[in-house]
N, C-alpha and C positions, 0 to 999 in steps of 0.2 A: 605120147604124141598124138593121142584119138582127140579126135576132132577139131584136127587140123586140114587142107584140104589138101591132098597127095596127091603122088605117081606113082603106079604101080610096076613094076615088072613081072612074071610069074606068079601072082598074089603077094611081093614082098617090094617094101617102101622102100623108092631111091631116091626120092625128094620130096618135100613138102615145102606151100606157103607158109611162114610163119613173119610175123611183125612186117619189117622193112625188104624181108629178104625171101629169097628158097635156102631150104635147109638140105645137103645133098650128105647122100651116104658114100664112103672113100675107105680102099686098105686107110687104117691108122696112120702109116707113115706117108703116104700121098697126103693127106690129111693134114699131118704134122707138117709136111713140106711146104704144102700150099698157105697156111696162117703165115708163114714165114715169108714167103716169097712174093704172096698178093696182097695189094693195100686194102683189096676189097673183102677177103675173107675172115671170118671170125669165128670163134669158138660156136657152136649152135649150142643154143639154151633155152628150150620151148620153155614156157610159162615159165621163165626164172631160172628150171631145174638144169642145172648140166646135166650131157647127154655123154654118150657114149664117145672114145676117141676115133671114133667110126665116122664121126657127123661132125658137117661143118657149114659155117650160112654164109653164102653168097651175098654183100648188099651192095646193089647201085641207085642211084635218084634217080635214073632214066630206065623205064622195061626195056629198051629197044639194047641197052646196052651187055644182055644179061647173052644175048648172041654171041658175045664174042666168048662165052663157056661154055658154048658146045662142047671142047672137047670135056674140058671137067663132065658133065651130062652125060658126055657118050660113057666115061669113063667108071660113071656110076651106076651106068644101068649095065656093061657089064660085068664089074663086081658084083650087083645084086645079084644077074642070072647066074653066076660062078659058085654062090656061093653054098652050101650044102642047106638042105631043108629042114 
């Protein structure tokens, strides 16, 4: 995912720009939840490659819309601080 342009938490990525969307970091199973449950979530697959069941890409056609995932955001920055180095 290098040279993508990120978010860091503690020096570790909880999100990144990528194509149409941000790509956020999630427990697997929030992860797996959320493709499920949101019309707007997708699998994240920088440059093509599937990523880990960790990451998953948020897309709306409006920025202004990407507010209403705050919580997802919150929820991924603190998984990132949680989770061991």
């Amino acid at each position: 995912m290098s040279g993508l342009p990120a978010y860091f938490v503690n020096k570790r990525m909880f999100a990144c720009i990528h194509g149409e969307g941000v790509g956020v970091r999630l427990p697997a199973a929030t992860a797996a939840n959320l493709q499920f449950s949101n019309q707007n979530v997708f699998p994240f697959q920088p440059k093509g490659m599937p990523s880990t069941r960790e990451w998953v890409q948020l897309n709306h056609e409006n920025s202004t819309d990407y507010t209403s995932d705050m919580d997802i955001f919150t929820a991924s920055i603190e998984f990132v601080k949680a989770a061991r180095k």
